[in-house]
C-alpha positions in Angstrom: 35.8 40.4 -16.0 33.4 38.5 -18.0 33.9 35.4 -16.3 33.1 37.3 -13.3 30.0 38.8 -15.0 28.6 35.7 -16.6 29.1 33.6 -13.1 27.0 36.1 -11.3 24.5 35.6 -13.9 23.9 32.3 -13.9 23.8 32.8 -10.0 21.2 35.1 -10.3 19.1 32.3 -12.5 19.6 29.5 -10.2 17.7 31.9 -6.9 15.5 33.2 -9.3 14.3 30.0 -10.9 14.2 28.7 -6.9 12.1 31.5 -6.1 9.4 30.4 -8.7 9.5 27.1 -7.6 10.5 25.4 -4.4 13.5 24.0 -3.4 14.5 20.8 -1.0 17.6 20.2 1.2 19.1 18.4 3.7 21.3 15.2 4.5 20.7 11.6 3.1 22.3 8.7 4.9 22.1 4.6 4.7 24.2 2.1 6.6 27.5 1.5 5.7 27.7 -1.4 3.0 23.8 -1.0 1.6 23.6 -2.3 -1.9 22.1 1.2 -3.3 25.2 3.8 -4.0 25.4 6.5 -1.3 26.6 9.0 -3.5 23.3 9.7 -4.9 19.6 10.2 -4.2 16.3 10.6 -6.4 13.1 12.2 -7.0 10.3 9.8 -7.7 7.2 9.6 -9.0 4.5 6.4 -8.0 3.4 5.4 -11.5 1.6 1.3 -11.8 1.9 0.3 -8.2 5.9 1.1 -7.9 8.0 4.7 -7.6 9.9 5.3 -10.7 13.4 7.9 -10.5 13.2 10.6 -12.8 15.8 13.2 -11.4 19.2 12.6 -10.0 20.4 14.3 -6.5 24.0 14.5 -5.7 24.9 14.1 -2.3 28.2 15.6 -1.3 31.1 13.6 -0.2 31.6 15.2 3.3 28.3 15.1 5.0 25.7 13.7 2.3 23.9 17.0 2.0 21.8 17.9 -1.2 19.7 21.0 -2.5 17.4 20.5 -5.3 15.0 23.0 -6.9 11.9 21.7 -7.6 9.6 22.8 -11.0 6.0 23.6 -11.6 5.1 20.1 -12.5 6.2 19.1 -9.2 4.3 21.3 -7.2 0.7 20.4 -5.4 1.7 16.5 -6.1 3.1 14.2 -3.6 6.9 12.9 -4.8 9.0 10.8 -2.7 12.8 11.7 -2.1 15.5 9.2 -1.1 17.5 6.0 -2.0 15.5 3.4 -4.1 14.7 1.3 -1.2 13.9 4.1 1.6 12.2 6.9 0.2 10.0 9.5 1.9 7.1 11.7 0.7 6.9 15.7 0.0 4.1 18.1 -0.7 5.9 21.4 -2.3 4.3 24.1 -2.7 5.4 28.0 -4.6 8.4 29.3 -2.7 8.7 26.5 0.0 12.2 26.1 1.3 11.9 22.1 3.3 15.0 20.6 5.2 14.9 17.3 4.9 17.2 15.0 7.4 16.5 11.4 5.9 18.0 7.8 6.9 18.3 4.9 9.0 14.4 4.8 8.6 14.0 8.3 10.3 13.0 11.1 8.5 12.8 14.9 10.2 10.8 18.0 8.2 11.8 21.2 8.9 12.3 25.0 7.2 9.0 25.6 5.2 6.6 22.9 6.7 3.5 23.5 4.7 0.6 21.4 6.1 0.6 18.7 3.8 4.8 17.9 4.7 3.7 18.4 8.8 1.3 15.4 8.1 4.4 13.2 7.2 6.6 14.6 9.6 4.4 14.0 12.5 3.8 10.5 11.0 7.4 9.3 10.4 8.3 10.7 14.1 5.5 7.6 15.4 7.1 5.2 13.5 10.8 5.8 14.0 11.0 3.3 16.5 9.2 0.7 14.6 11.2 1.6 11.4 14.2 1.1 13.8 13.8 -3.1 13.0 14.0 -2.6 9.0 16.5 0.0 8.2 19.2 -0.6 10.4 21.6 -3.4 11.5 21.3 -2.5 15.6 17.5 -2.3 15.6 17.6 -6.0 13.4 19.6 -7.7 16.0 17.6 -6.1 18.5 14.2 -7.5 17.0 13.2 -10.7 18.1 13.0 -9.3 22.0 11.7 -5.5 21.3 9.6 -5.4 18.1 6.8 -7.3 19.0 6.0 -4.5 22.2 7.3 -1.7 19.7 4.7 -2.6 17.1 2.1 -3.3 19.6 2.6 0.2 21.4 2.4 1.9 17.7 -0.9 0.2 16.7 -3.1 3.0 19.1 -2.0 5.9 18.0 -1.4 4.9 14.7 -5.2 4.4 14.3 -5.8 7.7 16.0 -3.6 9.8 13.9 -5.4 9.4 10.8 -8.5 10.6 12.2 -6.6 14.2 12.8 -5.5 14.6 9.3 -7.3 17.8 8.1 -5.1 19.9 6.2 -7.7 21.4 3.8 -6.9 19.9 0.8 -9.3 17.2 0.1 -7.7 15.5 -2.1 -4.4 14.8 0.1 -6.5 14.2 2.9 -7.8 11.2 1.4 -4.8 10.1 -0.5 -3.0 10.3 2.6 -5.7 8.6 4.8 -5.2 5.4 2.8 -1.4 5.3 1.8 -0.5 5.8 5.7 -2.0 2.8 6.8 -0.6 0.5 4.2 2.7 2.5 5.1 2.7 1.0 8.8 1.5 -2.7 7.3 4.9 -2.2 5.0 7.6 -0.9 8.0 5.6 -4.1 10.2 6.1 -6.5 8.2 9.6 -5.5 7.0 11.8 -7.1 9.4 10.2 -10.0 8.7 11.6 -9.8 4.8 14.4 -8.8 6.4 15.0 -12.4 7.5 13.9 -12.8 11.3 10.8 -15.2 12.3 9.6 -16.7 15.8 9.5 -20.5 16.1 6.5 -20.3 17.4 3.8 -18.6 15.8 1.7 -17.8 18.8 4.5 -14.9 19.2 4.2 -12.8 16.2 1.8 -9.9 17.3 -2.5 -9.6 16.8 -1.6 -6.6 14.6 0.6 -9.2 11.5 -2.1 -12.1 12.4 -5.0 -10.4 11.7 -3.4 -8.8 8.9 -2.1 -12.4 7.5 -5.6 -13.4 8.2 -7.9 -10.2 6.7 -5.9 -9.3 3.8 -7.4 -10.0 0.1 -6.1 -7.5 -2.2 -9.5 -6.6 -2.6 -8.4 -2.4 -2.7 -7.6 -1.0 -6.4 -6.0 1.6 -4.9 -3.3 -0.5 -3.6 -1.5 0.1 -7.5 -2.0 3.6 -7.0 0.5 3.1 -3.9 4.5 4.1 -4.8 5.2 0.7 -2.8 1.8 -1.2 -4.1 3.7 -4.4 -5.9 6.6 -4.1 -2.8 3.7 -4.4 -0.7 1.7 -7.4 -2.2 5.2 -9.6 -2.8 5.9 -8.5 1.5 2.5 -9.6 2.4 2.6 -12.6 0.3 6.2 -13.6 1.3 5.6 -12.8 5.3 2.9 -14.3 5.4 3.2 -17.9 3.7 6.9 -18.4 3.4 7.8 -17.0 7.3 4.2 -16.7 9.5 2.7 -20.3 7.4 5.8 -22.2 6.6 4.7 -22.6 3.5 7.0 -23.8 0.4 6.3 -23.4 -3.6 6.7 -20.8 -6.1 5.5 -16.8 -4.3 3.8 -15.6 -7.8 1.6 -19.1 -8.4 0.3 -18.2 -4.5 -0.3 -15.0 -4.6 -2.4 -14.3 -7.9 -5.4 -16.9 -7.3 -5.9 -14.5 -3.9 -6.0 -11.4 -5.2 -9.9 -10.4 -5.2 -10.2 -6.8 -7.0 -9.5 -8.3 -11.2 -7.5 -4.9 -11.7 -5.4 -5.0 -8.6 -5.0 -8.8 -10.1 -4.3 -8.2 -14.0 -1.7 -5.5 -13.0 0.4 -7.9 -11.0 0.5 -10.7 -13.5 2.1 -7.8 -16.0 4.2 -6.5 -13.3 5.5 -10.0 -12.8 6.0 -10.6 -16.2 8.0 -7.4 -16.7 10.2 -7.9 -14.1 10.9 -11.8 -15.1 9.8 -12.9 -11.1 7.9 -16.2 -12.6 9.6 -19.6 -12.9 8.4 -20.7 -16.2 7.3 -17.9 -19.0 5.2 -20.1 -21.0 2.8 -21.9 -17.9 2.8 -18.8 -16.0 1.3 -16.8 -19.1 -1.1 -20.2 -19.9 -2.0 -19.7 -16.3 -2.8 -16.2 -15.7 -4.2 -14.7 -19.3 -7.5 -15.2 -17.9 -7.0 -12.3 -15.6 -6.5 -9.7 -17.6 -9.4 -6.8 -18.0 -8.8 -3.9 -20.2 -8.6 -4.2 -24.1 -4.9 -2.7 -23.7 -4.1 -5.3 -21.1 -5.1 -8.5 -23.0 -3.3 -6.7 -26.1 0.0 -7.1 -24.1 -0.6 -10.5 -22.9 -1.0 -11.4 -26.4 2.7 -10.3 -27.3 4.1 -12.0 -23.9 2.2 -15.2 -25.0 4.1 -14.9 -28.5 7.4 -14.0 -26.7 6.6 -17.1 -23.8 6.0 -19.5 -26.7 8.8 -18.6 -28.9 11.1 -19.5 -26.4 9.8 -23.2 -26.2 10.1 -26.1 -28.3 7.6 -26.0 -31.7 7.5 -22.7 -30.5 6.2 -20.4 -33.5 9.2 -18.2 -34.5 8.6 -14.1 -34.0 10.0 -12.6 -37.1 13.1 -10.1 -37.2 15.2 -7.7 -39.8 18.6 -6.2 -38.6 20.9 -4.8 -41.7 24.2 -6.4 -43.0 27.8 -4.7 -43.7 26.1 -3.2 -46.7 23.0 -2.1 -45.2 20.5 -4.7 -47.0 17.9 -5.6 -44.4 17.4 -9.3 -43.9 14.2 -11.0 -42.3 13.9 -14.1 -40.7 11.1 -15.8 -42.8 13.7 -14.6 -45.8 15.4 -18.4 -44.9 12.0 -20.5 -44.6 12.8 -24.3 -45.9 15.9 -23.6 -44.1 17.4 -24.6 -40.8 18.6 -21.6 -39.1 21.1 -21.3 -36.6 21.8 -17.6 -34.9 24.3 -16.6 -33.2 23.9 -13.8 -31.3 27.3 -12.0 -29.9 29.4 -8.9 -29.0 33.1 -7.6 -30.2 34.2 -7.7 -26.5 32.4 -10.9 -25.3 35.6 -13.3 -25.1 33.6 -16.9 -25.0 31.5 -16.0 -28.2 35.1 -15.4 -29.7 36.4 -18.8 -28.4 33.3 -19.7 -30.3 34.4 -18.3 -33.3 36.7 -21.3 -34.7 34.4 -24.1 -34.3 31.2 -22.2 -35.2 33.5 -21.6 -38.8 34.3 -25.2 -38.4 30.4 -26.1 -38.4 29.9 -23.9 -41.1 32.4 -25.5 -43.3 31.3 -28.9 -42.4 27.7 -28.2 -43.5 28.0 -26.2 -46.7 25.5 -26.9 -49.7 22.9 -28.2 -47.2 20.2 -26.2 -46.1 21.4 -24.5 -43.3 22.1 -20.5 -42.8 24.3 -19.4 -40.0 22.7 -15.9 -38.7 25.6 -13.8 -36.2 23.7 -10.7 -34.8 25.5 -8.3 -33.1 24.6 -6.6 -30.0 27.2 -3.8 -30.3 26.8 -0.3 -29.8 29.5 0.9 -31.8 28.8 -0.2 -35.5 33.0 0.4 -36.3 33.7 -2.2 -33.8 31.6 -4.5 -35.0 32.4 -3.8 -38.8 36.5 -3.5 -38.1 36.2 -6.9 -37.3 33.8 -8.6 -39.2 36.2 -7.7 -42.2 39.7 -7.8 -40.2 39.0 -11.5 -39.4 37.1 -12.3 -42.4 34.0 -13.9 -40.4 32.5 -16.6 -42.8 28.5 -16.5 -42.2 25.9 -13.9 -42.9 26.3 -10.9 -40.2 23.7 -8.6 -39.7 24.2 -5.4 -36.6 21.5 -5.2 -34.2 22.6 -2.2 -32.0 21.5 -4.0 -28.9 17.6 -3.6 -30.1 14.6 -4.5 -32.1 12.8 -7.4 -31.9 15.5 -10.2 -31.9 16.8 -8.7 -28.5 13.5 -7.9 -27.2 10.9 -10.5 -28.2 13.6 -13.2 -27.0 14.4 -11.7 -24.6 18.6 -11.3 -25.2 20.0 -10.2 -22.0 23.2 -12.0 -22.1 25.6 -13.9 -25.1 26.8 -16.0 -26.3 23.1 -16.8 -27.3 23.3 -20.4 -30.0 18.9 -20.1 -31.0 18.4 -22.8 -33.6 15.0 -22.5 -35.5 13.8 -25.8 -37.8 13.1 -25.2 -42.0 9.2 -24.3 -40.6 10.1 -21.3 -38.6 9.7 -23.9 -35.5 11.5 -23.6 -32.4 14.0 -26.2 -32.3 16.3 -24.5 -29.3 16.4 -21.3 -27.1 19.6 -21.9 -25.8 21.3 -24.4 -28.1 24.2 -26.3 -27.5 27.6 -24.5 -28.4 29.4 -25.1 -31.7 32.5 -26.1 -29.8 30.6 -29.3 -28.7 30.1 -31.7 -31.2 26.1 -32.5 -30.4 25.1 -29.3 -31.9 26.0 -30.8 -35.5 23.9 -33.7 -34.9 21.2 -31.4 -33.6 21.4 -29.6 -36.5 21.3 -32.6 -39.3 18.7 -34.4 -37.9 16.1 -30.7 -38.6 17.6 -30.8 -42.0 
């Protein structure tokens, strides 16, 4: 009786906290074989020139479908719905009910279509047959015969459409009136990412040329975009590497074009957050001058450190991580020393195989001055201290937990890691050579 009682209750919580806020549903479906799990979808915001999941939407196993409530905070704000790399754009507002049929690059609005979501659902029915090319496998093959007359067809009455939006709210008007447009660059060029080209260049359509040809990065707005990096990288990449022919590195071509210095200093941190640069140290030499703002130089300043460190006579950043008994030791603690860490996990089998030579070394150097350093990246402290003392690990262990600046200022993202540092603090090797090989001794000697 009360299990009855208290599921009718928590029924009567879920419509009630719908009714106060809004609620999407529909079907989500991708090819068969995309990269992205089908099991799931998102909510995202557009936050720094990229969309950025913040809620989780199960789909269910028989026919994808989905119903999400959506809160106050996203009300009167555009979000975007979907899989990471085909999303779509909603406008809820108090007590809409949208359906929301979304995949293959087709999207259909229906239920409670307010004026803003009418906008997008009259825009993504015009571009279905364009978005055919990028989002699935028929319309791909199919390209190189139909797109350039699909695209060409589209340009009209895409131009034409955003003089009718007028849905009374200003600001989505505008919004809208600039994102659309760049939306249509994004689905042209996307094919093109995609892998096809023509051979000869006097086939691609006026619509990319003049767009290869016109195009400067010279709108801020373009960050405020929730595809505004995707869309510089496509442009850049379409343009140079499939339309030009071109050949060199995408990020040292891109940045010198880029006009508005915002628009410019935001994509040399976005690149350097997501590691899309061939060399850390010249790229950051290169492109420090860009940045703006007193917060962005601030940053660049720590990426310099962390480029730096990473190269020879590189100036060492400083770390602490505790030992078994919880004393906290620093890195400038062993200055006048030669230092080699050893960064490594419980369940990483080759920094085991490690193990026996790097004890070996160890033995083989004692009373010089040299410290062995093994940092831990486990998570679970009992693992790592259940061995340390059940194998009776010779060398000064400290316990990272997987963070702080040893894992992030150099940039740890896999181990073994072997980082030997000179008795100055100097960087003598990033990625030094193992213990197991015999050259890492007379690395080390020679520093001493």
């Amino acid at each position: 009786m009360k299990k009855t009682v208290l599921s009718a209750l928590l029924l009567g919580i879920t419509a009630a906290a719908w009714a106060q806020s809004a609620v999407i549903k529909g079907k989500f479906e991708r090819e068969k074989g995309g990269n992205v799990s089908a099991s799931q979808i998102y909510l995202f915001k557009a936050v720094e020139g990229e969309i950025v999941p913040y809620y989780m939407i199960p789909l269910t196993r028989q026919d994808h479908s989905f119903q999400v409530a959506v809160g106050d905070s996203d009300l009167n704000v555009i979000r975007y719905i979907g899989f990471e790399d085909e999303v779509y754009p909603v406008y809820m507002r108090k007590g809409d009910t949208l359906n929301l049929q979304g995949g293959f690059g087709e999207a259909a609005y229906s239920g409670t279509v307010n004026n803003e979501n009418k906008v997008f659902a009259d825009w993504y029915k015009m571009m279905t047959p364009l978005r055919k090319y990028g989002y699935t496998k028929e319309g791909w093959l199919r390209a190189h015969d139909h797109y350039a007359a699909t695209l060409d067809s589209i340009v009209g009455p895409a131009e034409k459409f955003m003089g009718t939006v007028n849905t009374g709210n200003k600001k989505f008007d505008t919004y809208v009136k600039m994102m659309l447009p760049y939306s249509f660059r994004m689905d042209a060029m996307l094919p093109f990412t995609e892998g096809i080209g023509y051979e000869n260049r006097d086939k691609y359509p006026a619509f990319l040329v003049n767009l290869f040809n016109t195009e400067k990065y010279a709108d801020p707005n373009i960050w405020t975009l929730p595809f505004g990096y995707s869309y510089i990288q496509s442009h850049g990449f379409v343009r140079h590497y499939i339309y030009n022919a071109e050949s060199g590195f995408l990020e040292d071509v891109i940045v010198p074009e880029i006009t508005d210095p915002m628009l410019r200093a935001n994509y040399v941190l976005t690149l350097l957050d997501r590691h899309e640069y061939q060399n850390m140290a010249k790229f950051v030499s290169k492109n420090k001058q860009y940045m703006v703002t007193k917060d962005q130089k601030k940053k660049m300043q720590v990426l310099e450190k962390r480029a730096n460190v990473k190269e020879p006579g590189g100036e060492a950043i400083d770390f602490a991580y505790p030992d078994m008994a919880g004393k906290m030791h620093h890195l400038k603690d062993f200055r006048g020393k030669v230092v080699l860490v050893d960064v490594w996990a419980t369940w990483c089998k080759p920094c085991l195989a490690e193990q026996p030579a790097l004890e070996t070394l160890e033995k083989s150097l004692e009373g010089k001055d040299v410290v062995f350093l093994s940092i831990s990246i486990d998570t679970e402290k009992d693992k790592w201290k259940n061995m340390v003392e059940t194998k009776k690990l010779s060398g000064l262990h400290l316990y990272s937990e997987n963070k702080g600046s040893m894992i992030q200022d150099y940039e740890i993202t896999s181990v073994p890691r072997f980082i030997l540092f000179d008795k100055n603090g100097k960087m003598v090797s990033y990625d030094a050579i193992r213990p197991s090989d015999p050259k890492l001794k007379e690395l080390i000697e020679s520093k001493i």
